[in-house]
ROLUMNU-799288 format. One line per 3 residues: their letters; for each residue x, y, z of N, C-alpha, C, O, CB. Coordinates in Angstrom, 3 decimals. Glycine has a CB too. Layout:
a = X:Y:Z:X:Y:Z:X:Y:Z:X:Y:Z:X:Y:Z; ... $
% end
This chain:
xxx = 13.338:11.777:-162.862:13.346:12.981:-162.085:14.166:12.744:-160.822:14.036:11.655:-160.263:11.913:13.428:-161.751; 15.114:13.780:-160.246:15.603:13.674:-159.072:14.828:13.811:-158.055:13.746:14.396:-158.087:16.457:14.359:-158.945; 15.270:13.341:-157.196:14.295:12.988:-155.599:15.201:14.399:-155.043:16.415:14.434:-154.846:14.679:10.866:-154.377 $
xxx = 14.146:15.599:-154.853:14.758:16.492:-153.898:14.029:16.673:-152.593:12.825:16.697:-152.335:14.923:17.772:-154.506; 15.418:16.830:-151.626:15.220:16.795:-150.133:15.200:18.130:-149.594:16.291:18.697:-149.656:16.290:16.008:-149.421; 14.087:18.903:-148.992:14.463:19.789:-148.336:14.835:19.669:-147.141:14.723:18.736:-146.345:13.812:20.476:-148.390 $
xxx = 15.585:21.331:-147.010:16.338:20.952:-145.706:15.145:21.666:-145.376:14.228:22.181:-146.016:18.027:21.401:-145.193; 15.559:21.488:-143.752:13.913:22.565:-142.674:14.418:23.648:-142.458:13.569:24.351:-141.908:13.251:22.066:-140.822; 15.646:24.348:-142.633:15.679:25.803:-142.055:15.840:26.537:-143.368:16.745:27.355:-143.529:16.971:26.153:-140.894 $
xxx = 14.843:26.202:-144.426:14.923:26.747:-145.617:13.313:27.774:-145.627:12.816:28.210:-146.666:15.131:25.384:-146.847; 12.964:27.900:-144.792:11.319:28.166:-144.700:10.788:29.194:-146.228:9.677:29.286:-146.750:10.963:29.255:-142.918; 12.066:29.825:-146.584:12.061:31.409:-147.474:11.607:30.766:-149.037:10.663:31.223:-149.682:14.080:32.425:-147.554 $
xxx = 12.728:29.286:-149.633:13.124:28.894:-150.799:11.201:28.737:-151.210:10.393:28.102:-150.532:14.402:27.355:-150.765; 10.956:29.375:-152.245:10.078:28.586:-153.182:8.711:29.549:-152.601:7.569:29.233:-152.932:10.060:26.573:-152.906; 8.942:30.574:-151.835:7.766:31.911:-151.758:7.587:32.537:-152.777:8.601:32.743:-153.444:8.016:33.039:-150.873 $
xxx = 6.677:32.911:-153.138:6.666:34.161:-154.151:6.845:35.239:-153.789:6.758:35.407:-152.572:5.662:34.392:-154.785; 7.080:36.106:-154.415:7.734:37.749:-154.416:6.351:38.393:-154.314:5.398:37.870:-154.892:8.755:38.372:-156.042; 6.222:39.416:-153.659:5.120:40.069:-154.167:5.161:41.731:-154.147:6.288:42.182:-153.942:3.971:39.540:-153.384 $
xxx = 4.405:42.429:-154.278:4.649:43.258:-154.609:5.036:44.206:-153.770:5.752:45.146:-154.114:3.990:43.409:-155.199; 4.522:44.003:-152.432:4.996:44.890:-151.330:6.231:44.297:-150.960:6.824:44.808:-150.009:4.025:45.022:-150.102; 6.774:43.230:-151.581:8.002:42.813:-151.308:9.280:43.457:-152.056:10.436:43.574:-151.648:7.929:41.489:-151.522 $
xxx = 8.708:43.831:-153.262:9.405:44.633:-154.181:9.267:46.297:-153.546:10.236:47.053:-153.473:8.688:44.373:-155.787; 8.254:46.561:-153.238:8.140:47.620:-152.795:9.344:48.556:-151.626:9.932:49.637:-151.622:6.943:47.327:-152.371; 9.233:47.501:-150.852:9.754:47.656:-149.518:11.638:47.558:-150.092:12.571:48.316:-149.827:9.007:46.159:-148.250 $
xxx = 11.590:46.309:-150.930:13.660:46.298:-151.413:13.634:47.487:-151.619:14.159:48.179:-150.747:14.514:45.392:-153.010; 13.013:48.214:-152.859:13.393:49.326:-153.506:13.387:50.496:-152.476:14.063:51.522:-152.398:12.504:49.551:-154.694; 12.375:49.974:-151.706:12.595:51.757:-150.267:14.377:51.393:-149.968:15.293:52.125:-150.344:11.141:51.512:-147.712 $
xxx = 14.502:50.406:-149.393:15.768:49.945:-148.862:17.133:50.152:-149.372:18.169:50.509:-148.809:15.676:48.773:-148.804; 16.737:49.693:-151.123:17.821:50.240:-151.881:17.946:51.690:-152.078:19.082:52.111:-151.863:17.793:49.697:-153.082; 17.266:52.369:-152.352:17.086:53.619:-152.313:17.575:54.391:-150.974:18.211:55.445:-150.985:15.761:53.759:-152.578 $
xxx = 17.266:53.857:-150.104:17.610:54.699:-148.670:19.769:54.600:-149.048:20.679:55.429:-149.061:16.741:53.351:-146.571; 19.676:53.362:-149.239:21.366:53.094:-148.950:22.075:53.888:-149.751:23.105:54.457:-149.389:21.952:51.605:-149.246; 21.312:54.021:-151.460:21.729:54.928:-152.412:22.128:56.092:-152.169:23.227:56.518:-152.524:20.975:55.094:-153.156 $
xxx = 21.195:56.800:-151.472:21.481:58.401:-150.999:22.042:58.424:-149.843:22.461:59.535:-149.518:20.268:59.336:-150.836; 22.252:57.300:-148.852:23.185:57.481:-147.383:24.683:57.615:-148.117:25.547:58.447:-147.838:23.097:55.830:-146.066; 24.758:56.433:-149.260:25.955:56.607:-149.913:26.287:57.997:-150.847:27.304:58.690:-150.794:26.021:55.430:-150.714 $
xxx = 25.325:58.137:-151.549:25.582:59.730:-152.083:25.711:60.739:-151.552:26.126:61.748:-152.122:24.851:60.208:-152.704; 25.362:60.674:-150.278:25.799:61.775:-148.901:27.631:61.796:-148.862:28.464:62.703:-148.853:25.048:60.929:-146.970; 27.701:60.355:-148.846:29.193:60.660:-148.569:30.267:60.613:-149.455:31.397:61.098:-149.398:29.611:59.916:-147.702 $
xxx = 29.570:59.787:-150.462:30.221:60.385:-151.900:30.473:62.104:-152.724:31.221:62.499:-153.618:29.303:59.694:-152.835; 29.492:62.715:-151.926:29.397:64.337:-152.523:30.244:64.998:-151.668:31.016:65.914:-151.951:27.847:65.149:-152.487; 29.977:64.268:-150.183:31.171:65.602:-149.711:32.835:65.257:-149.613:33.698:66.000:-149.145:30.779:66.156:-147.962 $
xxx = 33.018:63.927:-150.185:34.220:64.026:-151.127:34.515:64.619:-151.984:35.697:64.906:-152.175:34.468:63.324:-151.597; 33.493:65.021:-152.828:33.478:65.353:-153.936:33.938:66.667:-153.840:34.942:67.056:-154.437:32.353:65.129:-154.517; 32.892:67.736:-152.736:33.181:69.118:-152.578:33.796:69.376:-151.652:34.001:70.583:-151.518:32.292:69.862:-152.536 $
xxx = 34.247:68.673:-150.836:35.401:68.962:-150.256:36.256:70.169:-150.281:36.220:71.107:-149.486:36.006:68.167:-150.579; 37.093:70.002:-151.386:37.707:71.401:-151.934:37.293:72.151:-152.341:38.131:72.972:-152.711:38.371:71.512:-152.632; 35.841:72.549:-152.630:34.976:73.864:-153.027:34.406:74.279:-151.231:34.304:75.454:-150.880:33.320:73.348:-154.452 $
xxx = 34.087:73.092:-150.265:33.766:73.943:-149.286:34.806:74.658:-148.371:34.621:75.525:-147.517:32.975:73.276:-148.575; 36.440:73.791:-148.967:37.684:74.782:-148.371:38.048:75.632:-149.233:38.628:76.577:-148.698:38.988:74.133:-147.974; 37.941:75.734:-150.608:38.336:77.217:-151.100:37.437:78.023:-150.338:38.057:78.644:-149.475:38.156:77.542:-152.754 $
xxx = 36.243:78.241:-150.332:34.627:79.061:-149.937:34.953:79.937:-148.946:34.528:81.076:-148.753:33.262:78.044:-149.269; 36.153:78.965:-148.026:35.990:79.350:-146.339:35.358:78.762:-145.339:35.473:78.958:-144.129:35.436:80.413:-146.120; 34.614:77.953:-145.980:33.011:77.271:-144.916:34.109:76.332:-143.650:33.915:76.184:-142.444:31.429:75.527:-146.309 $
xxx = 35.360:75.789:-144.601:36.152:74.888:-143.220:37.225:75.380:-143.294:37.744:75.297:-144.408:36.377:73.214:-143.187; 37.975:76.042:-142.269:39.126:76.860:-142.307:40.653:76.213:-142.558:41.671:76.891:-142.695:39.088:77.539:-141.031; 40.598:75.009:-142.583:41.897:74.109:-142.848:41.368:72.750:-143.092:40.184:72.421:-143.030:43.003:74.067:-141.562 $
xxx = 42.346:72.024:-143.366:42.801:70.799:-144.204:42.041:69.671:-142.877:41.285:68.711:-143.019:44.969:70.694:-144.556; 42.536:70.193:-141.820:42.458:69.130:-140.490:40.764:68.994:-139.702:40.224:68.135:-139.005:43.713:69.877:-139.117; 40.243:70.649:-140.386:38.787:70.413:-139.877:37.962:69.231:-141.205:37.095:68.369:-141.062:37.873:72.289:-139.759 $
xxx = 38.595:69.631:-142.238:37.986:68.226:-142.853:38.656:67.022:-143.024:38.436:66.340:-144.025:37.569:68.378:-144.085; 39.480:66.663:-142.136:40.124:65.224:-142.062:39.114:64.972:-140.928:38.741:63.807:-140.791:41.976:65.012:-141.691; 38.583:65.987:-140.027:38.141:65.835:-138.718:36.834:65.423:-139.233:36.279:64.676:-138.427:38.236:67.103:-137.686 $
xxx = 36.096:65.657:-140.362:34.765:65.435:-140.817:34.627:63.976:-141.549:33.630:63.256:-141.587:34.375:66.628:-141.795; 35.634:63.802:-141.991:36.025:62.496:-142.863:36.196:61.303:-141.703:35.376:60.386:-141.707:37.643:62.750:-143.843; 37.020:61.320:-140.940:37.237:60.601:-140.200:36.236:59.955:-139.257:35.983:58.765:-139.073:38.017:61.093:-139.788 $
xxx = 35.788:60.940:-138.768:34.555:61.424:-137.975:33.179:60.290:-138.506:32.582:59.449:-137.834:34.224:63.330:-138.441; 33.015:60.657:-139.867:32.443:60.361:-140.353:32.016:58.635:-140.495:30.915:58.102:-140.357:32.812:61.054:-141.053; 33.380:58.022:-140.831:33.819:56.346:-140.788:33.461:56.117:-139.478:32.500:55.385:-139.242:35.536:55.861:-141.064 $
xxx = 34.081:56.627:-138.604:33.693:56.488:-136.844:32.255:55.918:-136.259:31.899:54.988:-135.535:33.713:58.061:-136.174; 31.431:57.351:-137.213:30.103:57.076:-137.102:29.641:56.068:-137.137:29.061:55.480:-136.224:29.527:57.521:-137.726; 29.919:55.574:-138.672:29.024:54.962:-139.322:29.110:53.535:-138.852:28.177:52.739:-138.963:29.178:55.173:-140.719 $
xxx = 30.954:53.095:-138.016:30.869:51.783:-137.380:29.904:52.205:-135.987:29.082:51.312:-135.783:32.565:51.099:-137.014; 29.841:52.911:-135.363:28.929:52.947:-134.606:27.954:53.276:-134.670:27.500:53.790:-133.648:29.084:53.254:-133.988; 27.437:53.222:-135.369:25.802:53.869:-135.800:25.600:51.972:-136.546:24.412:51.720:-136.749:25.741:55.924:-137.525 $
xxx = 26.330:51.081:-136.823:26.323:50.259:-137.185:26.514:49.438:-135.883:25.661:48.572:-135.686:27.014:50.270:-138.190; 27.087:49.517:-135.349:27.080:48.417:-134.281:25.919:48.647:-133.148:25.349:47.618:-132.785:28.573:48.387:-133.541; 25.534:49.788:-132.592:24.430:50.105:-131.968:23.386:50.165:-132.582:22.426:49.870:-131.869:24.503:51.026:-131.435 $
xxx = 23.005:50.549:-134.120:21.860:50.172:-135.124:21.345:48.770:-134.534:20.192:48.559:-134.158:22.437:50.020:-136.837; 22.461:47.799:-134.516:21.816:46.463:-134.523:21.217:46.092:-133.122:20.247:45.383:-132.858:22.865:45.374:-134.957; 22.136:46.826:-132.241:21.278:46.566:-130.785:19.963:47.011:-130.568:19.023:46.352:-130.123:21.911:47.184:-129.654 $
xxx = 19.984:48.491:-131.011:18.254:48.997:-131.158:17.809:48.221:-131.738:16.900:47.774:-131.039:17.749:50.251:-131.840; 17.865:47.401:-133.187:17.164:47.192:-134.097:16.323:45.529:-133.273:15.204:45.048:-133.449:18.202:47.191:-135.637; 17.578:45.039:-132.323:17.190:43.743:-132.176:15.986:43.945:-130.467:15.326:43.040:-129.957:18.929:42.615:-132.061 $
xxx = 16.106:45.738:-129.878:15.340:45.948:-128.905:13.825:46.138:-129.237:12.953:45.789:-128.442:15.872:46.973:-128.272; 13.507:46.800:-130.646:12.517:47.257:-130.927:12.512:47.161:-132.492:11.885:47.949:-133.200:12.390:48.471:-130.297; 13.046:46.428:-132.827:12.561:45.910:-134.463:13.277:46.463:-135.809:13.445:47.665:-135.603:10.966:46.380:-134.723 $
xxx = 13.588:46.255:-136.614:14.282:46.391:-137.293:13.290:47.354:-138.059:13.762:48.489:-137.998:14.893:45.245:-137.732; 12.008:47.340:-138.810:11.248:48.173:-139.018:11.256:49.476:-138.641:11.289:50.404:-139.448:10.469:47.776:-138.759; 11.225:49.621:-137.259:11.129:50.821:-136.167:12.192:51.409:-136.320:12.209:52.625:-136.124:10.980:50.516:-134.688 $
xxx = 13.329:50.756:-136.694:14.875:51.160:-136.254:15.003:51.851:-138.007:15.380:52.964:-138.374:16.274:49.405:-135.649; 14.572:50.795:-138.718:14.858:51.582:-139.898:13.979:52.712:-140.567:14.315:53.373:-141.550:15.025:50.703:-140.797; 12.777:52.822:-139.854:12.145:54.403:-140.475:12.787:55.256:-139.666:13.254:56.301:-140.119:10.384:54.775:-140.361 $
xxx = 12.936:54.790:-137.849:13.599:56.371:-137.424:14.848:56.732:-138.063:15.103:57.935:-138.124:13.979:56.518:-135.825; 15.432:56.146:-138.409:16.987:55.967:-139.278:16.338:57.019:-140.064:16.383:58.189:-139.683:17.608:54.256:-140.233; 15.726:56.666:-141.155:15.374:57.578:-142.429:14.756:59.027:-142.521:14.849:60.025:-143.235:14.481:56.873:-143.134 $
xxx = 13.840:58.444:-141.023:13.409:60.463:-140.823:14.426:61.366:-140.139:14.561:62.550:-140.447:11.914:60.830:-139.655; 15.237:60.661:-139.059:16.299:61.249:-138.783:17.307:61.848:-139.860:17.294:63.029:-140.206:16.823:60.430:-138.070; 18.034:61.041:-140.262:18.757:61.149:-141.526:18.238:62.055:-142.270:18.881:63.091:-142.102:18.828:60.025:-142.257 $
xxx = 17.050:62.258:-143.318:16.789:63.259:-144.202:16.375:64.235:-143.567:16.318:65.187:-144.346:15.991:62.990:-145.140; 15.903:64.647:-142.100:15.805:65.781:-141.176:17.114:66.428:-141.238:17.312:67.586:-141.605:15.431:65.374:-139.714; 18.050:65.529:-140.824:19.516:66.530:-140.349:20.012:66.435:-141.951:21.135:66.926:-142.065:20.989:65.644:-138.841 $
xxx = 19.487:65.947:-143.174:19.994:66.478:-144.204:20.103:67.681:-144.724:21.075:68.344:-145.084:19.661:66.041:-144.830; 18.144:68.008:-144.704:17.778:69.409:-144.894:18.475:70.201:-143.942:19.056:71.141:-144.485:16.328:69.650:-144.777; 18.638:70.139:-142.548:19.228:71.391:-141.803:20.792:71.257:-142.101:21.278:72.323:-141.724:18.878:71.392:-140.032 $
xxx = 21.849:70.394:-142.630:22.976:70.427:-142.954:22.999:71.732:-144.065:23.786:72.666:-143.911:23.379:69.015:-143.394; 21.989:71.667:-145.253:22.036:72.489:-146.187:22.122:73.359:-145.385:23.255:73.814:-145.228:21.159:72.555:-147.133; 20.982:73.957:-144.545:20.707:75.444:-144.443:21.981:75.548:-143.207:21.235:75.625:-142.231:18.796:75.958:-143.933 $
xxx = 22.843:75.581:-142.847:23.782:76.147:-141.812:24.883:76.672:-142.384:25.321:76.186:-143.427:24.225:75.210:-140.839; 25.490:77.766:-141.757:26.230:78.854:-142.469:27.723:78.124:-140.941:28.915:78.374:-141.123:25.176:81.146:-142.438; 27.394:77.562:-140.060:28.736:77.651:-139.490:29.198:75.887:-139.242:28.537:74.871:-139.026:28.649:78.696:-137.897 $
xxx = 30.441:76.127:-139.380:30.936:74.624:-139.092:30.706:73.900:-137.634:30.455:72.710:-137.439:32.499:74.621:-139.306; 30.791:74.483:-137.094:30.293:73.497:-135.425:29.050:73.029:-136.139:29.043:71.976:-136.776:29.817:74.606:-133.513; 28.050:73.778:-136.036:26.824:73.269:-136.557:26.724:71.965:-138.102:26.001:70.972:-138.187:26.119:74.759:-136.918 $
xxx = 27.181:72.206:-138.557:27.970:71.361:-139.911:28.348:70.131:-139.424:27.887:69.022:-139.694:29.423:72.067:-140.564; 29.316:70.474:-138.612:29.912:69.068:-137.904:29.049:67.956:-136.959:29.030:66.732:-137.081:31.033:69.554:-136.920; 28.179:69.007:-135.749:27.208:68.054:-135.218:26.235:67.093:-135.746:26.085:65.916:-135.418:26.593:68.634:-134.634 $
xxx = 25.477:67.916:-136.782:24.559:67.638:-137.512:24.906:66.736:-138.410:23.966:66.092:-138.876:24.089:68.596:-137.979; 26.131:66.449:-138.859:26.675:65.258:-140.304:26.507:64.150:-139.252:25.538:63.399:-139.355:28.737:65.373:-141.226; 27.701:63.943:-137.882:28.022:63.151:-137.151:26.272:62.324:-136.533:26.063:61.138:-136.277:29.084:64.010:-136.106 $
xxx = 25.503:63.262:-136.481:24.208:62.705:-136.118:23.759:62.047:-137.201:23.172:60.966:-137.159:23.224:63.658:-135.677; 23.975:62.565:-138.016:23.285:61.733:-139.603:23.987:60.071:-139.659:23.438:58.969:-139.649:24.023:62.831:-141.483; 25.326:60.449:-139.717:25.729:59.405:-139.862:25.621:58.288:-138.371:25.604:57.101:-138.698:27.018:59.758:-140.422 $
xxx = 25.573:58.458:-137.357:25.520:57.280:-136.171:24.022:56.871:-136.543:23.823:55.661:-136.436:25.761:57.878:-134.280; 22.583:57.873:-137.090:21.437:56.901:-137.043:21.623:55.784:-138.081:21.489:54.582:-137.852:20.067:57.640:-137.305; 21.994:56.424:-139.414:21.438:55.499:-140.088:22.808:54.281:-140.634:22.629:53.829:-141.765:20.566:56.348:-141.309 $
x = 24.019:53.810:-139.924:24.735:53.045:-140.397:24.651:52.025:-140.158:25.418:51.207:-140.665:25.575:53.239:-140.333 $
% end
């Protein structure tokens, strides 16, 4: 048999999994799933919400797209400062109630200012 050495900053190797451990990945994976399907769809409709009328030119949705990437490095780089002020836990449920709050009111708005604030908020909590 080989003689194995652990190292000491291994504390994690050789825990068991348990079930609230599984529990909690799958919230996690799941959250990222639909942050990503957020921005996968409005690629998608893009050109159904500029035929519609809902964005009056080409440049208000470069302005949403763009906008959007912007966010998400900063909603990513300040994520981590909150997260490291008050916990990564804390940081990641307000992320999620925020986020699916300004989801539902994204649906219901009929004008683009409103459209625009409300995405840009979505995207700085939870990146």
């Amino acid at each position: 048999m080989v003689n194995e050495t652990k190292i000491k900053n291994n504390y994690f190797d050789g825990l068991p999994v348990s079930k609230s451990h599984l529990f909690l990945f799958m919230l996690i994976v799941l959250s990222y799933f639909f942050e990503q399907l957020d921005n996968n769809n409005f690629s998608f409709i893009a050109p159904a919400i500029l035929k519609n009328g809902f964005i009056a030119d080409k440049t208000q949705l470069a302005m949403v797209t763009s906008t959007y990437f912007l966010g998400m490095t900063l909603g990513g780089f300040f994520g981590g400062m909150i997260s490291d002020l008050i916990g990564r836990r804390k940081t990641f449920l307000m992320a999620m109630v925020l986020f699916s709050s300004m989801s539902i009111l994204n649906g219901l708005t009929s004008d683009f200012t409103v459209f625009f604030l409300r995405e840009q908020q979505q995207v700085l909590v939870f990146s």
